[in-house]
C-alpha positions as MATLAB code, in Angstrom:
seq = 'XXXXXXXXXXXXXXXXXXXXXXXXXXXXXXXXXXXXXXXXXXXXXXXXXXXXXXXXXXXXXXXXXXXXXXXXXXXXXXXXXXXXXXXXXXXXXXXXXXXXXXXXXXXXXXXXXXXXX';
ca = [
     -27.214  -45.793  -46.319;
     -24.348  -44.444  -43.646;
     -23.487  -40.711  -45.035;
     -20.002  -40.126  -45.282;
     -17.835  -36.977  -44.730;
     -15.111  -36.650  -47.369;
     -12.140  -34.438  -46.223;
     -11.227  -31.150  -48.464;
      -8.013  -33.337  -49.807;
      -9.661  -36.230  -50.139;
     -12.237  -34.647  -52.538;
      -9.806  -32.947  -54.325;
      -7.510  -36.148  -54.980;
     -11.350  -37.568  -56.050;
     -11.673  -34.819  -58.595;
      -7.983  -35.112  -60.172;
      -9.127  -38.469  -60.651;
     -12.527  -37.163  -62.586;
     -10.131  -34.709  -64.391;
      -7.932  -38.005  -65.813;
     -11.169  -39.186  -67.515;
     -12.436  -41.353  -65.423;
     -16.198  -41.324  -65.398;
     -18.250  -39.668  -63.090;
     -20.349  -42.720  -63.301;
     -17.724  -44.592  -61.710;
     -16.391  -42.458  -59.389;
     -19.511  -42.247  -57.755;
     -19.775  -45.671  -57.302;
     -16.839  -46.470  -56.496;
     -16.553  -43.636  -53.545;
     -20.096  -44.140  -52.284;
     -21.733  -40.668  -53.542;
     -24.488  -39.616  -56.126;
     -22.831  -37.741  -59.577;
     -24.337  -34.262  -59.115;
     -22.483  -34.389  -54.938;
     -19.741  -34.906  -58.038;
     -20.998  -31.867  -60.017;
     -20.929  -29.625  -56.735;
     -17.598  -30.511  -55.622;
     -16.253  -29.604  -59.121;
     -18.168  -26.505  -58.612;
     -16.916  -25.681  -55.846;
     -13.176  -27.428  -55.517;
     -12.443  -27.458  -59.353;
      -8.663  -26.837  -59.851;
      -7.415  -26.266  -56.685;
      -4.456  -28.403  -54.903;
      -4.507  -29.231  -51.544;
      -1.866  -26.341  -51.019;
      -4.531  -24.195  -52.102;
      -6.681  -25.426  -49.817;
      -5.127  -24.896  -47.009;
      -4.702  -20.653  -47.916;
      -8.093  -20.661  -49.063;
      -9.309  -21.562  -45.408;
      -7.014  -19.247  -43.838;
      -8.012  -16.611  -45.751;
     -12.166  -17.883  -45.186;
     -10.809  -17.493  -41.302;
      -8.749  -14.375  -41.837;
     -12.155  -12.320  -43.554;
     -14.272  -13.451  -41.258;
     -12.089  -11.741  -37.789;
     -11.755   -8.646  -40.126;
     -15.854   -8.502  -40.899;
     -16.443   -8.931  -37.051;
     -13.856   -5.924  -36.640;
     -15.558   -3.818  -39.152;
     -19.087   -4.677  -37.651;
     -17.535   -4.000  -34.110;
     -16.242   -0.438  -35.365;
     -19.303    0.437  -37.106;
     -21.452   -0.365  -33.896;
     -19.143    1.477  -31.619;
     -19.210    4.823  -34.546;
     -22.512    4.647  -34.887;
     -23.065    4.490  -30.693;
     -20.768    7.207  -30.439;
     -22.760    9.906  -32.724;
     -25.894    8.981  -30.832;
     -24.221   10.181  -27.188;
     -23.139   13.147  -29.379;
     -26.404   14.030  -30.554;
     -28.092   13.193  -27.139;
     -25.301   15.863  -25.606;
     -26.106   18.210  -28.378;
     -29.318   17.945  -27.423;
     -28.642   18.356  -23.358;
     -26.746   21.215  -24.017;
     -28.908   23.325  -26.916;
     -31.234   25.648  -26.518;
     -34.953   25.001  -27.764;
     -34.344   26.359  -31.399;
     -31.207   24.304  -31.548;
     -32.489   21.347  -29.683;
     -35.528   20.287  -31.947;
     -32.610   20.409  -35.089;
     -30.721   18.178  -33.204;
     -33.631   15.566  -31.940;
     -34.568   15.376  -35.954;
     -30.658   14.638  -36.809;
     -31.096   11.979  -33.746;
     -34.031   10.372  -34.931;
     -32.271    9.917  -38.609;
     -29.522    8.857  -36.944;
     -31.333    5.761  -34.963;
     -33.593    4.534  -37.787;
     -31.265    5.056  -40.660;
     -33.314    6.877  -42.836;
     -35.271   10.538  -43.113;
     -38.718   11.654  -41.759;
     -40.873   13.330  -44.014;
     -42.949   16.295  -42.209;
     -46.223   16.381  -42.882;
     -47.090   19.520  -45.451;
];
């Protein structure tokens, strides 16, 4: 059997239909898929419009360029404490310097070193 691709509107015009009280049965048939691809669409599509649609992928789009920014920022923060600790560390005497390696190494791995009692 050839698998089809339904478009968002069309599977939204496909659930108004289900919402009428047509049976899912039916609707199935008729459009070629199995009722529980029905069930999931509802799931997932269930009272929207096509209007809606529409925002809800450019708002999908729109989070997705501001998690990439966030994850960007992050990256670059976290790179620039690093070359402040490593300069610390270039610049610090030995008493200073070993405080400043430890803050490093929590730093890199994201958590704390125990010392050994």
């Amino acid at each position: 059997m050839r698998k089809r691709r339904y478009t968002e509107a069309q599977i939204v015009t496909i659930l108004k239909e289900l919402d009428a009280g047509r049976p899912a049965a039916e609707l199935a048939r008729k459009h070629g898929v199995h009722v529980n691809t029905l069930r999931l669409w509802r799931s997932k599509y269930g009272g929207l419009d096509v209007s809606d649609l529409s925002r809800l992928k450019e708002l999908e789009t729109e989070n997705s360029q501001m998690e990439r920014i966030i994850a960007r920022q992050a990256l670059e923060l976290r790179a620039m404490s690093v070359r402040a600790v490593v300069h610390l560390v270039s610049r610090a005497e030995d008493g200073i310097a070993s405080a400043a390696i430890g803050f490093m190494n929590k730093e890199i791995t994201g958590r704390v070193r125990v010392a050994n009692c």
